[in-house]
C-alpha positions as CSV (number, residue, x, y, z in Angstrom):
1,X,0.0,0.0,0.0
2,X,1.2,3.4,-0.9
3,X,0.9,5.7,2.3
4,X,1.4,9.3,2.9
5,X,2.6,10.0,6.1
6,X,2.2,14.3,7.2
7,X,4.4,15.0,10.3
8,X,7.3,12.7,9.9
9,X,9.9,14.6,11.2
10,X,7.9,14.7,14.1
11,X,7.8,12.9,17.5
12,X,5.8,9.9,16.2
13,X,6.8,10.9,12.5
14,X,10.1,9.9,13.0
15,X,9.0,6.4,14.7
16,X,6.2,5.1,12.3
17,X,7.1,4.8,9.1
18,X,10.1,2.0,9.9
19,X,7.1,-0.2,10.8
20,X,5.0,1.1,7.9
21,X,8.1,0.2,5.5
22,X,9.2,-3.1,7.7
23,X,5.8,-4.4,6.6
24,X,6.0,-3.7,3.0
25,X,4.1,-0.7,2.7
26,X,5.6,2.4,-0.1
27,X,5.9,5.4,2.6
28,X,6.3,9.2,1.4
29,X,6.3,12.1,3.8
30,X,5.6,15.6,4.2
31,X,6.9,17.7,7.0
32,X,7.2,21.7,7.3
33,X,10.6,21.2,9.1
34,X,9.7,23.2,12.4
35,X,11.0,20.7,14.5
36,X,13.8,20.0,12.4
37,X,16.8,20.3,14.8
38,X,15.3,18.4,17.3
39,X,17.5,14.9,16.5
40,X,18.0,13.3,20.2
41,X,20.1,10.2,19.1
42,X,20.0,8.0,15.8
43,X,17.3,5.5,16.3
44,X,16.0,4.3,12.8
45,X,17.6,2.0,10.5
46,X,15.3,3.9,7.4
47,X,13.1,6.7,6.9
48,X,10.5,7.9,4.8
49,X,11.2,10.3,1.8
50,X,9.9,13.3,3.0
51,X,9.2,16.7,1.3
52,X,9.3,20.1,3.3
53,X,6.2,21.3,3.1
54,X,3.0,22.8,4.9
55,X,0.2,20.8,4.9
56,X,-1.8,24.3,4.1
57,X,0.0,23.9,0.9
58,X,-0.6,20.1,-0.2
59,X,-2.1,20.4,-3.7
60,X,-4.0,16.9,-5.5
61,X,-0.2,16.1,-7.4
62,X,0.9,15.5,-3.9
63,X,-1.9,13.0,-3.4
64,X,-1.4,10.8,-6.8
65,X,-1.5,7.3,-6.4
66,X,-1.4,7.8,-2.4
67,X,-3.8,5.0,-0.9
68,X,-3.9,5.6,2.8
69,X,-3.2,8.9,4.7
70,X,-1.7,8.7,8.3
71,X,-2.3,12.8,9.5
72,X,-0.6,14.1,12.2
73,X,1.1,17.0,11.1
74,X,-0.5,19.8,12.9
75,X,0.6,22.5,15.9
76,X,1.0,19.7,18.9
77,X,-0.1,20.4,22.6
78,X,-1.9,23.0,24.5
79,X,0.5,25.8,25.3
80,X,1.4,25.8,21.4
81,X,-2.2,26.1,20.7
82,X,-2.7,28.9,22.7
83,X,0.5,30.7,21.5
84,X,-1.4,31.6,18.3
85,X,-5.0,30.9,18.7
86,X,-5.8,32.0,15.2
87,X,-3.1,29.8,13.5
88,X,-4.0,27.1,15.3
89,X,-7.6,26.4,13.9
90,X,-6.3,27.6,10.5
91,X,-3.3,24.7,10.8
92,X,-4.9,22.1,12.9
93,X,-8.6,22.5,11.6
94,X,-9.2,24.1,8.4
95,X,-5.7,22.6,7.2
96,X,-6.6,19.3,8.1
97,X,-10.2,19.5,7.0
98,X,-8.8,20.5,3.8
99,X,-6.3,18.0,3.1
100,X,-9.0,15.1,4.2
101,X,-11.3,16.6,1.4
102,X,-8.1,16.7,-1.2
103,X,-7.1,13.3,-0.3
104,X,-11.0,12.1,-1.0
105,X,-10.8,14.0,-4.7
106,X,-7.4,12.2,-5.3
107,X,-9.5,8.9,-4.9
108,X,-7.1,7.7,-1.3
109,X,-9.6,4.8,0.4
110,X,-8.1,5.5,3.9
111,X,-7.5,8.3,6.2
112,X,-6.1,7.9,9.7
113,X,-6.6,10.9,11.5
114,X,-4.3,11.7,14.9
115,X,-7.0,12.8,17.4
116,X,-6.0,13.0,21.5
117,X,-8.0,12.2,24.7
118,X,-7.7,15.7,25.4
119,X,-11.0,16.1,23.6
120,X,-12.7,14.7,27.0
121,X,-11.0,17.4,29.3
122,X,-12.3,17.8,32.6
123,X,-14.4,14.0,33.4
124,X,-15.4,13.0,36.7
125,X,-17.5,10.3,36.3
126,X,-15.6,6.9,35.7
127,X,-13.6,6.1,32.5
128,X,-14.4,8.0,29.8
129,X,-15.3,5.9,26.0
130,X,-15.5,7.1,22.7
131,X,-19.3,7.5,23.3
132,X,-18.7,9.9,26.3
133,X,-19.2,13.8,26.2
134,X,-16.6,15.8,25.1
135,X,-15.5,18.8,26.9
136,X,-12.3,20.2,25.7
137,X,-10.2,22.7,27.1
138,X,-8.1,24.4,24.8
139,X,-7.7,25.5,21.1
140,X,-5.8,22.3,20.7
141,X,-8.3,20.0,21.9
142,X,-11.3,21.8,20.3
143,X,-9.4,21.7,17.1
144,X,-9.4,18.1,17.4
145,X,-13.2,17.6,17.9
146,X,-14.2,19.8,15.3
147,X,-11.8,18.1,12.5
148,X,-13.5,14.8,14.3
149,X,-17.1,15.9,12.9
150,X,-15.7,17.7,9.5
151,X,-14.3,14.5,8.3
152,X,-16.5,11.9,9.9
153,X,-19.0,13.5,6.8
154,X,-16.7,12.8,4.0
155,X,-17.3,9.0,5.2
156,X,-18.8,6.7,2.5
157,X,-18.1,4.0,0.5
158,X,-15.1,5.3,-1.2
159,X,-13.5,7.1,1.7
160,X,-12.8,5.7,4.8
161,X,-11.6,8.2,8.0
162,X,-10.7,6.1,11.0
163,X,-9.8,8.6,14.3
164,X,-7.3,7.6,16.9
165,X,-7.7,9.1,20.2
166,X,-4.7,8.9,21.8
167,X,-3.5,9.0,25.2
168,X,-0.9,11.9,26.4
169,X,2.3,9.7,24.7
170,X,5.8,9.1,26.3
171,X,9.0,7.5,25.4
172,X,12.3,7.8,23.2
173,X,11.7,8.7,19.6
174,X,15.2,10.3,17.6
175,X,12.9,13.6,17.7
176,X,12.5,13.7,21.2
177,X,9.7,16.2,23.3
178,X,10.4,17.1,26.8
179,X,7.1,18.9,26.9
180,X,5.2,15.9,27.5
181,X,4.8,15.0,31.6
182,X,6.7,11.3,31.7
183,X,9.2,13.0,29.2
184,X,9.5,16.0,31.0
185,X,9.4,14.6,34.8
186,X,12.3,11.9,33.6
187,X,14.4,14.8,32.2
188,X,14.6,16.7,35.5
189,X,15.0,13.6,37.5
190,X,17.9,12.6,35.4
191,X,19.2,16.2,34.9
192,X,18.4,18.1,38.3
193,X,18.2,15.0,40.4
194,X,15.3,16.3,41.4
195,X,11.5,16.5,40.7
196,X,9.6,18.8,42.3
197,X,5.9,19.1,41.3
198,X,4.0,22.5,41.5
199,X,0.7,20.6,42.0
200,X,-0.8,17.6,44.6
201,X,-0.3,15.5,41.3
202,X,-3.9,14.3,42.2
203,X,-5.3,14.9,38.4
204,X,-5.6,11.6,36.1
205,X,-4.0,11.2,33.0
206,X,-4.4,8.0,30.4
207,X,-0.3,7.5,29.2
208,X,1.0,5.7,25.8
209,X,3.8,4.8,24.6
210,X,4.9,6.2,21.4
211,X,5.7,2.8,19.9
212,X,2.4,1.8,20.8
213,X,0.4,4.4,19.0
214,X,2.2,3.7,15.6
215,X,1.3,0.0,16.3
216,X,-2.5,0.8,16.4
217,X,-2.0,3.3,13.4
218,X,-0.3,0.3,11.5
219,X,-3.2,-2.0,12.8
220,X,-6.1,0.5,11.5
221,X,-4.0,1.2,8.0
222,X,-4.2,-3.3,7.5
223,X,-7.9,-3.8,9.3
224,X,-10.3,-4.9,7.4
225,X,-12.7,-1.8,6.0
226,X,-15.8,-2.3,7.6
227,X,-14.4,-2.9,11.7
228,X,-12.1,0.9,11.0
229,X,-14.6,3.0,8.8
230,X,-16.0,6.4,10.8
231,X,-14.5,4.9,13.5
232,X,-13.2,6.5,16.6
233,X,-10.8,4.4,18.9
234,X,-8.8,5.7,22.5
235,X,-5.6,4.3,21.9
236,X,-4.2,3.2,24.8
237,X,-4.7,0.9,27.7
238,X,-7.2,1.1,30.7
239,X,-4.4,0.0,32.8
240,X,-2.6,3.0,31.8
241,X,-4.1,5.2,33.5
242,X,-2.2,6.9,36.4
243,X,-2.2,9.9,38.7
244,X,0.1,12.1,37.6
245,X,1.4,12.2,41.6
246,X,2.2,7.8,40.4
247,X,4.4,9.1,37.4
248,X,6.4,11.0,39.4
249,X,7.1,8.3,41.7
250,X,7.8,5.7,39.3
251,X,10.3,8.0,37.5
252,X,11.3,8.4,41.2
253,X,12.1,5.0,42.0
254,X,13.8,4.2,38.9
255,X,15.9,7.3,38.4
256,X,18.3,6.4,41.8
257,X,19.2,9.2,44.2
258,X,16.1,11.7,42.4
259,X,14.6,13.6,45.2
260,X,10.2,14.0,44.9
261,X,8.4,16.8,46.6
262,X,4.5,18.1,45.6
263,X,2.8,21.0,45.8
264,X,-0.8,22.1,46.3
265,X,-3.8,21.9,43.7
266,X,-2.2,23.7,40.4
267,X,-4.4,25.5,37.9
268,X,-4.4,22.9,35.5
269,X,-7.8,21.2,36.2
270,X,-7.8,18.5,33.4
271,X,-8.5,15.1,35.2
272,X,-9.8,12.4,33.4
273,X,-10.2,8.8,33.1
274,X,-10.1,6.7,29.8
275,X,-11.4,3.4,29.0
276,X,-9.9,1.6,26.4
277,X,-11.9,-1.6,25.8
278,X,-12.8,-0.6,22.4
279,X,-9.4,-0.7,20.6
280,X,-8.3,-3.9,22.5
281,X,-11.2,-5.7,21.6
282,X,-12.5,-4.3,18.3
283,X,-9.0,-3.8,16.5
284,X,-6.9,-7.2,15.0
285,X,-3.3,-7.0,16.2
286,X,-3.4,-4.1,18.8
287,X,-2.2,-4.6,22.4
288,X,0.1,-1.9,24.0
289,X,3.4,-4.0,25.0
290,X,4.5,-0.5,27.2
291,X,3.6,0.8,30.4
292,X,4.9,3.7,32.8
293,X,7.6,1.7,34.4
294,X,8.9,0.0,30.5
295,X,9.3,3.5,29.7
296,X,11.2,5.4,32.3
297,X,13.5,2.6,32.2
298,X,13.8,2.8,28.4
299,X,14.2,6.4,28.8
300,X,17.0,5.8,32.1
301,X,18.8,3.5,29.7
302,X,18.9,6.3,26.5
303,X,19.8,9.2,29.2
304,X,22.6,7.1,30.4
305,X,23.8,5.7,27.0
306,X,24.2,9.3,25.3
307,X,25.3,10.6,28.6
308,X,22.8,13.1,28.3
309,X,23.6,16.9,29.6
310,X,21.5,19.6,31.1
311,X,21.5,21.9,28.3
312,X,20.4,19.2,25.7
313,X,17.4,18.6,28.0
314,X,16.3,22.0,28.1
315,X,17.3,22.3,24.0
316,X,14.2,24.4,22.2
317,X,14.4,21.4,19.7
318,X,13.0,19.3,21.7
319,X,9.9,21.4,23.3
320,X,7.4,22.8,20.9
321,X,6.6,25.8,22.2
322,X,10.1,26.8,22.7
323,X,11.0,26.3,19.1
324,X,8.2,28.0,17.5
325,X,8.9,31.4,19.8
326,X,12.1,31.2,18.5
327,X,11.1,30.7,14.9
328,X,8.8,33.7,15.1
329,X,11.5,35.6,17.4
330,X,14.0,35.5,14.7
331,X,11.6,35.9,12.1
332,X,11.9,32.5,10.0
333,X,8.4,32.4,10.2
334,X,5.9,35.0,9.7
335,X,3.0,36.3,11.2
336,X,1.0,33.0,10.1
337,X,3.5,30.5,11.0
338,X,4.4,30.5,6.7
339,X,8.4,30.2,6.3
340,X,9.7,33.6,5.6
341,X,11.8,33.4,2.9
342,X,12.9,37.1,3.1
């Protein structure tokens, strides 16, 4: 199968299509390059041919012969989201929206569209499904809901979208992100020796491993039609979910010597819940082989194998936000997050 992969010098860009390839799938890419100098360690035997471009700026040519889409090229996480409110539904929504309407004209049977549990924001009773109300937060998360309904239309017997939920991710990946709380909280305990939490670390959040959410992408890309179309899946595990207070402490007991101290109740009031029954029951092939404690170690073993230093952990490369207030800082990208060319 002939797949086009958006966002593959990304975080899980740079991780999926090895697997996509490994199983005899034709991958091609697409990446604007934000995130371009973000390059951790060398971690992939081969990788996609991948053209620099926006995904605002994909035209049908791009889309010839293509049979499956994997989208996940858009402005990741909340804080980025609310850098540029504005950009962010032009990019995440209106971009994605219109690349799922190109890919449809170009005659592609499959698109796999990189959603987030973020979508369910504040929940308080039990573990949130895929038929649970949505409440979401931020730009970000809102974006995702609405591109959710814009392309669950284009459904029908010709096009299939398939939506993939996913858990807040962790682990290793060649383009690494600190911004992400197992990341982050293993940085510090590895850098500082310390982790000291600004909240109780009472809210709940569903974790995945990176590895794990290209192995349900590859799962949905080979499923048969009919279990995938207009479907949305949370991709994780219900055992997955922790406090974010039981992160900490697991980073804790595997990073030696790391002191732990909390705070009080912090402003961030997402708390939620996920179940995952649906993916590990509806979906051939897809279990998540990671857990919290797999992955700090994983991540103990790359920190002490690259001898990792302070000032690579706190690199902008490697958090969103950070690179993109330096991209517009220095003016390599204007007002509308285009490349200035100047």
């Amino acid at each position: 199968m002939k797949i086009l992969v958006t966002g593959t010098e990304g975080y899980l860009g740079s991780l999926l299509p090895p697997l996509l390839i490994e199983r005899g799938h034709e991958v091609i890419g697409i990446d604007t390059g934000f995130y371009k100098v973000g390059w951790l360690y060398n971690g992939t035997e081969v990788t996609a041919k991948t053209f620099n471009k926006d995904i605002r700026n994909i035209i049908l040519k791009d889309l010839q012969g293509v049979e499956a889409v994997v989208h996940m090229a858009e402005l990741s996480n909340d804080p980025t989201g609310q850098l540029a409110p504005n950009i962010t539904y032009d990019i995440n929504h209106h971009g994605s929206v219109r690349l799922a309407k190109l890919a449809k004209e170009a005659g592609v049977r499959r698109f796999v569209y990189m959603s987030s549990c973020s979508v369910y924001g504040v929940a308080t009773e039990g573990d949130v499904t895929e038929e649970s109300p949505i409440n979401p937060q931020t730009a970000y998360a809102e974006c995702k809901t609405l591109v959710e309904r814009d392309v669950m239309l284009l459904g029908d017997d010709d096009f299939s979208p398939t939506f993939m939920r996913n858990a807040t991710a962790f682990g290793a990946s060649p383009r690494m992100r600190f911004d992400i709380v197992l990341n982050n909280l293993a940085g510090l305990a590895w850098t500082t020796k310390e982790i000291k939490m600004t909240s109780d670390g009472t809210p709940w959040r569903p974790l995945v491993h990176a590895l794990d959410i290209c192995k349900a992408i590859v799962c949905a890309i080979e499923a048969p039609r009919d279990i995938v179309h207009k479907q949305i899946f949370n991709v994780g595990d219900t055992a997955n979910n922790y406090r974010v207070k039981e992160i900490a402490e697991i980073i804790a007991d595997i990073f030696i010597g790391c002191k732990l101290s909390f705070g009080e109740n912090g402003a961030d009031n997402r708390s939620y819940r996920v179940s995952f029954e649906k993916i590990n029951t509806m979906l051939p092939g897809f279990k998540c082989d990671w857990n919290a404690q797999l992955g700090a170690q994983q991540l103990f073993n790359l920190f002490n194998q690259i001898d990792m230093a302070e000032d690579t952990f706190l690199f902008r490369g490697f958090t969103r936000l950070k690179q993109l207030e330096y991209l517009i800082r220095t003016e390599q990208l204007d007002k509308d997050f285009f490349w200035n060319h100047k």
